[in-house]
N, CA and C atoms as an extended XYZ file, in Angstrom:
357
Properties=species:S:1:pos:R:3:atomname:S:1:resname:S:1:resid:I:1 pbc="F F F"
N        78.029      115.198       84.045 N   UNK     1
C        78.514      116.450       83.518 CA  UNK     1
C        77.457      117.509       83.792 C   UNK     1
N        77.904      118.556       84.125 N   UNK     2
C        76.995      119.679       84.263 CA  UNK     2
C        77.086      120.746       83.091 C   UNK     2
N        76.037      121.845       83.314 N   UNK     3
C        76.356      122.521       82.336 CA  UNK     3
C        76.145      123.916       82.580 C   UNK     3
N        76.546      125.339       82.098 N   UNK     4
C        76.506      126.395       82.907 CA  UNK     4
C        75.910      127.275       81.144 C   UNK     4
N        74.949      128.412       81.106 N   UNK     5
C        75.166      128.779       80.114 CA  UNK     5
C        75.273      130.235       80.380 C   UNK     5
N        76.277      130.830       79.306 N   UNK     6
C        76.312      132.353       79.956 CA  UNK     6
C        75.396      133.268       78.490 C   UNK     6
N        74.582      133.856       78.746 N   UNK     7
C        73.755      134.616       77.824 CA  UNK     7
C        73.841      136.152       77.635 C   UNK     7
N        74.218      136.389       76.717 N   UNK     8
C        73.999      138.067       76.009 CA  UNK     8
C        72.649      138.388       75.559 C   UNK     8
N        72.425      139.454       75.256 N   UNK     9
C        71.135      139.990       74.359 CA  UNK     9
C        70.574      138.887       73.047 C   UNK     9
N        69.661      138.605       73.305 N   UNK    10
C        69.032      137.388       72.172 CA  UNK    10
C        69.355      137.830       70.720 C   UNK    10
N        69.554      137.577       69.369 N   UNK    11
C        69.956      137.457       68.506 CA  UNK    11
C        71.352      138.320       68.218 C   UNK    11
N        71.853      138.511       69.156 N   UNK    12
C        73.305      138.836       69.252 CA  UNK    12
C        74.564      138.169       69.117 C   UNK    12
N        76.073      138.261       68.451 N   UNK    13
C        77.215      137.338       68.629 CA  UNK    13
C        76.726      135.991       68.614 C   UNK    13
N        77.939      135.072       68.945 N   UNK    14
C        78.139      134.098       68.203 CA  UNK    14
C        77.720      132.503       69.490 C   UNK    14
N        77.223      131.991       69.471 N   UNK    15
C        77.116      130.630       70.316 CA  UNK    15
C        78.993      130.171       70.763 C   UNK    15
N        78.936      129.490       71.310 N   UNK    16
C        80.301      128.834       71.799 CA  UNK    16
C        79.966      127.609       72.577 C   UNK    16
N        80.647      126.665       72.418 N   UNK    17
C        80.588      125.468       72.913 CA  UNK    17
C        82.124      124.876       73.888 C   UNK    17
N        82.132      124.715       74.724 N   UNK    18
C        83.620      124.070       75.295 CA  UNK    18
C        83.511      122.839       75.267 C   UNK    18
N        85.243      122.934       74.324 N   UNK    19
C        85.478      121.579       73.843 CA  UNK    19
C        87.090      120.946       74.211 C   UNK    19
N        87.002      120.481       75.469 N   UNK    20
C        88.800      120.133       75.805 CA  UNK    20
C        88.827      121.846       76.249 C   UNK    20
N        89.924      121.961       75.796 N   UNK    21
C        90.366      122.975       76.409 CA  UNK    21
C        89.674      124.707       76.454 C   UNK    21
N        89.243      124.353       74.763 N   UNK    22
C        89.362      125.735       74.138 CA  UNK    22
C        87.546      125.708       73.879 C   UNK    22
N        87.226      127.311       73.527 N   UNK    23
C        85.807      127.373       73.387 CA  UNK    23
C        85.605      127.406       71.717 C   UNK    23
N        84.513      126.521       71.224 N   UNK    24
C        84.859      126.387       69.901 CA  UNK    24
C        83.924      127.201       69.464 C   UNK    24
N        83.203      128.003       68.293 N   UNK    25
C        82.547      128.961       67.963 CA  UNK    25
C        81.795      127.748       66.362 C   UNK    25
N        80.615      127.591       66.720 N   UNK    26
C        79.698      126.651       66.188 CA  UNK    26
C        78.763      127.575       65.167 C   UNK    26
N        77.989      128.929       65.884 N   UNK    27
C        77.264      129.323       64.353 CA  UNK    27
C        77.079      130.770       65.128 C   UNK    27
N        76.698      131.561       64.443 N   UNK    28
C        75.895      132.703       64.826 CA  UNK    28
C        74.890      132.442       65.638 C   UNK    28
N        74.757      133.396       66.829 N   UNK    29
C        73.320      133.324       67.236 CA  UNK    29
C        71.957      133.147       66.385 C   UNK    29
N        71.893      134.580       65.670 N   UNK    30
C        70.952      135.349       65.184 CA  UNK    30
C        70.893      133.724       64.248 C   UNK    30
N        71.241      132.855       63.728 N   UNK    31
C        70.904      131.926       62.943 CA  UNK    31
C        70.133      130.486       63.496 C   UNK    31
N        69.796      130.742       65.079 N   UNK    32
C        69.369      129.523       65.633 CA  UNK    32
C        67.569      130.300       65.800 C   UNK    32
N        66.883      128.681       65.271 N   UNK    33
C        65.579      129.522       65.747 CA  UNK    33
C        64.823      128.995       66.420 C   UNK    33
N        64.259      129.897       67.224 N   UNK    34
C        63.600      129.026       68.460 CA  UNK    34
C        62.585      128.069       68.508 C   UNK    34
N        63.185      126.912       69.454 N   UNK    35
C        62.240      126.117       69.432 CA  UNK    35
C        62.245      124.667       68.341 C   UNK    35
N        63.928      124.734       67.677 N   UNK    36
C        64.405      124.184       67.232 CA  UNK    36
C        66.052      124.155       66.838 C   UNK    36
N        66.651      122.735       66.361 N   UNK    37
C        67.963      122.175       67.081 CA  UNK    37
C        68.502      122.296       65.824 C   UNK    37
N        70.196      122.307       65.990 N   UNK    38
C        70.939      122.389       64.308 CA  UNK    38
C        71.950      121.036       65.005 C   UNK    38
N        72.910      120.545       63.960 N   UNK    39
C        73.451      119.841       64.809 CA  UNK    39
C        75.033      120.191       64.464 C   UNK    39
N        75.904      119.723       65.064 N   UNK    40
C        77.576      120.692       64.957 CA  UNK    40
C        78.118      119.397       64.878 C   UNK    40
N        78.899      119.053       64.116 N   UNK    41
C        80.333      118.293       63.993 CA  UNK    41
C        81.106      118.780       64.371 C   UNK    41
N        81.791      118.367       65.768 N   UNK    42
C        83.183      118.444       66.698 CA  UNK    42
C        84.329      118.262       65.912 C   UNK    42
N        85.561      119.022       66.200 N   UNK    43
C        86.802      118.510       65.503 CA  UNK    43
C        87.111      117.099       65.838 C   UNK    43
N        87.084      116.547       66.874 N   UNK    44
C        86.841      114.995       67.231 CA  UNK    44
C        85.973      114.102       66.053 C   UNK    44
N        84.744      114.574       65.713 N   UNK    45
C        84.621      113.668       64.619 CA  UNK    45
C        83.059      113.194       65.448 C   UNK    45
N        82.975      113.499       67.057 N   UNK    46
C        81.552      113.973       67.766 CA  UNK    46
C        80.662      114.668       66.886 C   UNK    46
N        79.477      114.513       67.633 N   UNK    47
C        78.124      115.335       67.187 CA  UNK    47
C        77.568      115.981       68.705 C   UNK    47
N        77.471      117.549       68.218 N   UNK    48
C        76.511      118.252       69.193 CA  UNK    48
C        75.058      118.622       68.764 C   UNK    48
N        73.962      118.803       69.004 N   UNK    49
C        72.693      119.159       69.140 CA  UNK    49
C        72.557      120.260       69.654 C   UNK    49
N        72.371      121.747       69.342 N   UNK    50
C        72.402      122.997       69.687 CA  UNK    50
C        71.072      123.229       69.260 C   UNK    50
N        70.497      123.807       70.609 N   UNK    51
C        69.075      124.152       71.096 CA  UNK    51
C        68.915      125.790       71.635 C   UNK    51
N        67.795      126.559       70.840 N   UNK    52
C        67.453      127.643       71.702 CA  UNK    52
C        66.219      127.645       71.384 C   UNK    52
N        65.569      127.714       73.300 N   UNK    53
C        64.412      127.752       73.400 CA  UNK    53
C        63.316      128.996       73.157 C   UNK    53
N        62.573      128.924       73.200 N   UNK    54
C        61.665      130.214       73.337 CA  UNK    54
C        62.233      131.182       73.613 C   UNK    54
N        62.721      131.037       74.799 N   UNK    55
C        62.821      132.334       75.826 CA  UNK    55
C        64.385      132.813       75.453 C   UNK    55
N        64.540      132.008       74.816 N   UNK    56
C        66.206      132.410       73.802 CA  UNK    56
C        67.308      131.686       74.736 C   UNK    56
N        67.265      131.189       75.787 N   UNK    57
C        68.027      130.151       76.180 CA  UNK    57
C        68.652      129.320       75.030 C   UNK    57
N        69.770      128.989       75.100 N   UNK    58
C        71.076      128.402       74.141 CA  UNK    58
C        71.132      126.863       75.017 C   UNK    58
N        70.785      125.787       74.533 N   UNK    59
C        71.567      124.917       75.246 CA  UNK    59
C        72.186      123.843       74.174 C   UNK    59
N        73.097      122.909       74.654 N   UNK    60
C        73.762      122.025       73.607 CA  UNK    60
C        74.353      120.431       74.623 C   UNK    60
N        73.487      119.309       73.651 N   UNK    61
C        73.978      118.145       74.024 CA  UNK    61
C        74.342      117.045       73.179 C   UNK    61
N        74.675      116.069       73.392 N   UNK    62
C        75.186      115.089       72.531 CA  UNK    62
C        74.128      114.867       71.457 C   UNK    62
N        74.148      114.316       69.985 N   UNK    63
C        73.705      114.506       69.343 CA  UNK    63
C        72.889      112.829       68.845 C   UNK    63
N        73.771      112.223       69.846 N   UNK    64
C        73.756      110.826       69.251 CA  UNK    64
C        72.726      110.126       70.269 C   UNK    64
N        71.345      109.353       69.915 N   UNK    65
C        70.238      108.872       70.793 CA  UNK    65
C        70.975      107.562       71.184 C   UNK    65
N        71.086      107.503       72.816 N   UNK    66
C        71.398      106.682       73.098 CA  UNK    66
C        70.631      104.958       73.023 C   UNK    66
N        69.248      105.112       72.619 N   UNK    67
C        68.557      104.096       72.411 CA  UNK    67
C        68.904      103.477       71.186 C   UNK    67
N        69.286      103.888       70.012 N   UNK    68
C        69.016      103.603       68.484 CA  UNK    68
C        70.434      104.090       67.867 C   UNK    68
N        71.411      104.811       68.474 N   UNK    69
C        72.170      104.870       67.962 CA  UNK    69
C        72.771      105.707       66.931 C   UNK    69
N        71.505      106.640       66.276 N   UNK    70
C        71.418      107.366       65.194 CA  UNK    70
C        71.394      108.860       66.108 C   UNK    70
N        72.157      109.645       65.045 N   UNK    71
C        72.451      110.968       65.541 CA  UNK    71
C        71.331      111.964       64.701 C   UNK    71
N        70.277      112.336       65.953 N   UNK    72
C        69.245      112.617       65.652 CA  UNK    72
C        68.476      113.567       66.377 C   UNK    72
N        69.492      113.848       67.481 N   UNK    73
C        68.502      114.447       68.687 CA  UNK    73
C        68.258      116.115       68.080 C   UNK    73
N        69.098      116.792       67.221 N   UNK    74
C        68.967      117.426       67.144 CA  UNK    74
C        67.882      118.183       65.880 C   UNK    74
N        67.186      117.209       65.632 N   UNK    75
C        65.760      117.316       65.160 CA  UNK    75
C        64.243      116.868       65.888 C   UNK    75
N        65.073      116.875       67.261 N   UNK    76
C        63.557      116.277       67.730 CA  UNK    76
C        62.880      117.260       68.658 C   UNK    76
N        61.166      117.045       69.274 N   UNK    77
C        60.897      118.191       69.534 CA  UNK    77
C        60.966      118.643       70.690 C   UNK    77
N        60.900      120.056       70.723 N   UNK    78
C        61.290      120.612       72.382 CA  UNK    78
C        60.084      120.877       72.990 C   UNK    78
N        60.036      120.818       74.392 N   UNK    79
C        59.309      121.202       75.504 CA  UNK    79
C        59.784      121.451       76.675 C   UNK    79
N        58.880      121.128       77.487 N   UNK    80
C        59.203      121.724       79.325 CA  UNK    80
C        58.383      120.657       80.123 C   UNK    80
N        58.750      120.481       81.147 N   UNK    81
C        57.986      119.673       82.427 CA  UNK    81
C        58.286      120.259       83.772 C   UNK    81
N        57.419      120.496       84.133 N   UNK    82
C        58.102      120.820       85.520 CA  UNK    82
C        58.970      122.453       85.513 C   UNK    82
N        59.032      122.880       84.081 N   UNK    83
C        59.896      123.796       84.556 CA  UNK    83
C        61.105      123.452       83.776 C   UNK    83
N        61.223      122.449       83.373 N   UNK    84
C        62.955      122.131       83.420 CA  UNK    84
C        62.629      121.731       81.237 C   UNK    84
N        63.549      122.372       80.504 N   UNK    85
C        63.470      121.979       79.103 CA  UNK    85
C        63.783      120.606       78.794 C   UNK    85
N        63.016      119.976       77.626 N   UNK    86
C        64.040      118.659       77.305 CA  UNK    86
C        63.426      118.842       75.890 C   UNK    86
N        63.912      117.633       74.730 N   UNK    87
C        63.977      117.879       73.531 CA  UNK    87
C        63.507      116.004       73.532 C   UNK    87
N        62.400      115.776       72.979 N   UNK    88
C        61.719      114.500       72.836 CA  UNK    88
C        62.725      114.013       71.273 C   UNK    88
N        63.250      112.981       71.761 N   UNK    89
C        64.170      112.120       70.352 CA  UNK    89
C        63.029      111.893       68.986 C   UNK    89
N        63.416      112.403       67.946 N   UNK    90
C        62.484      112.192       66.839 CA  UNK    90
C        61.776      110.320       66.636 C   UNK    90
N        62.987      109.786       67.390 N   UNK    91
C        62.730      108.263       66.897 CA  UNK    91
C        61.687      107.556       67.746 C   UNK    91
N        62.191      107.454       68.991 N   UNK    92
C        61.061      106.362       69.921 CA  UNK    92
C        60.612      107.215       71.273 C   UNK    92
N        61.014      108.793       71.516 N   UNK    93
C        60.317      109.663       71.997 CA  UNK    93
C        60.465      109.591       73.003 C   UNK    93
N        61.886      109.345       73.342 N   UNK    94
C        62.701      109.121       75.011 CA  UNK    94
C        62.979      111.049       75.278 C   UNK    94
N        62.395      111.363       76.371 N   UNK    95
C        63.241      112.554       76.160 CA  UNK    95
C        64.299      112.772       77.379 C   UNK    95
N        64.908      114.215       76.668 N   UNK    96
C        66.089      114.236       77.821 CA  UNK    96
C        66.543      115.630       77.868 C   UNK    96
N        66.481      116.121       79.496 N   UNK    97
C        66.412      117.561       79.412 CA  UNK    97
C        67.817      118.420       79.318 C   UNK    97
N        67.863      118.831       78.431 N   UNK    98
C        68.375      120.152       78.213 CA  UNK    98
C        69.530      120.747       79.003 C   UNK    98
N        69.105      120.601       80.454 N   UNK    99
C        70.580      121.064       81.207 CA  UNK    99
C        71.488      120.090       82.019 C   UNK    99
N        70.841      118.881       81.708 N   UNK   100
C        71.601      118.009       82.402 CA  UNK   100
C        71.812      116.626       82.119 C   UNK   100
N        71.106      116.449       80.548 N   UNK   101
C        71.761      115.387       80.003 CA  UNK   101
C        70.524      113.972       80.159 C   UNK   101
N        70.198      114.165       81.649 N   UNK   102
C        69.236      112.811       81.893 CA  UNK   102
C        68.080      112.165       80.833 C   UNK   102
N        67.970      111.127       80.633 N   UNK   103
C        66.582      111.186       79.787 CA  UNK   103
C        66.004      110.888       81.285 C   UNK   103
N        64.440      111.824       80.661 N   UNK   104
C        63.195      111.402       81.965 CA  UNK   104
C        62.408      109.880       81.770 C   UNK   104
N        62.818      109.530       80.580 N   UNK   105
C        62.031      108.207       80.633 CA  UNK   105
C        62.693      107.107       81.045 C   UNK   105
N        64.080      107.101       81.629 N   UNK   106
C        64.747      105.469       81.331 CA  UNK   106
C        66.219      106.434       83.130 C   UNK   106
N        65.955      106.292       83.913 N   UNK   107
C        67.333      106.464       84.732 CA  UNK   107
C        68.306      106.308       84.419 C   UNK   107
N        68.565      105.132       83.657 N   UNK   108
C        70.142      104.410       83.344 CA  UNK   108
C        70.124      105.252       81.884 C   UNK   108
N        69.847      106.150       81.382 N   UNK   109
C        70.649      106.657       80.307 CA  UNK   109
C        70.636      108.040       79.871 C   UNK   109
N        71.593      108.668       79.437 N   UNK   110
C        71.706      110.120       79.354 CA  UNK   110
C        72.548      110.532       78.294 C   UNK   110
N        72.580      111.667       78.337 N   UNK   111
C        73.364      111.863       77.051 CA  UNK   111
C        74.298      113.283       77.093 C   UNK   111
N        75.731      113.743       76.271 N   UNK   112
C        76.891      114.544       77.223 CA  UNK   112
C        76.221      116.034       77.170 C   UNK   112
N        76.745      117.018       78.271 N   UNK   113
C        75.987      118.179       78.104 CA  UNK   113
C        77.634      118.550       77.712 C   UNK   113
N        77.009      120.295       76.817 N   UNK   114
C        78.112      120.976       76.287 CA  UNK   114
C        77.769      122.197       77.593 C   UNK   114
N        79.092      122.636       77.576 N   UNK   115
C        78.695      124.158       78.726 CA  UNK   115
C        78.830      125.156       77.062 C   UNK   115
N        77.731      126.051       77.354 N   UNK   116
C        77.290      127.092       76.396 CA  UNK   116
C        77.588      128.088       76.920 C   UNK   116
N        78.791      129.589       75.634 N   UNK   117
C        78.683      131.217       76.056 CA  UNK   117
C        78.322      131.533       74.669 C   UNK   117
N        77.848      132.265       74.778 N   UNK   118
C        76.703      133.424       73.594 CA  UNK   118
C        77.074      134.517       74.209 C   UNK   118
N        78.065      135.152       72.937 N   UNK   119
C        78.533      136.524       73.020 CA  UNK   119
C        78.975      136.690       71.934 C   UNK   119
């Protein structure tokens, strides 16, 4: 899965997440703070992990650590490598970046990206 994010003026309008068909509206911007994750219950009964970084980048991925099972990612901590964001799992510190789901520590496992609009 890929992920595309479209960005407005930083603490402006509302986050959005696409879900099936329709874009679902998860929280206010101005209420995410940087450099840390909230987490969203899907009408499905899913978990998302909604991230904005420093630089006010919005991103959002599955919520649930694929190692342990526990839905957690969206308390764990953020950084950069290379350039590219990821969010280190609070539990055993697998991380996995931000726009594309991969964890960098393990090939075989990843986790779903949401496509993000903030407006």
């Amino acid at each position: 899965m890929t992920t595309a994010t479209i960005t407005t003026a930083q603490g402006t309008g509302f986050v959005r997440l696409a879900h099936g068909t329709d874009w679902l509206t998860v929280c206010d911007r101005a209420l995410l703070t940087p450099g840390r994750g909230v987490a969203v219950l899907l009408p499905d009964g899913d978990q998302a992990a909604v991230f904005m970084d420093r630089a006010g980048q919005v991103y959002a991925i599955g919520n649930r650590d694929p190692f342990t099972g526990a839905y957690v990612l969206s308390r764990g901590l953020l950084g950069s490598t290379g350039g590219r964001p990821f969010v280190a799992s609070p539990l055993l510190k697998q991380r996995f970046d931000l726009a594309t789901g991969a964890c960098l520590d393990d090939e075989g496992a990843a986790v779903p990206v949401f496509t993000v609009r903030t407006d």
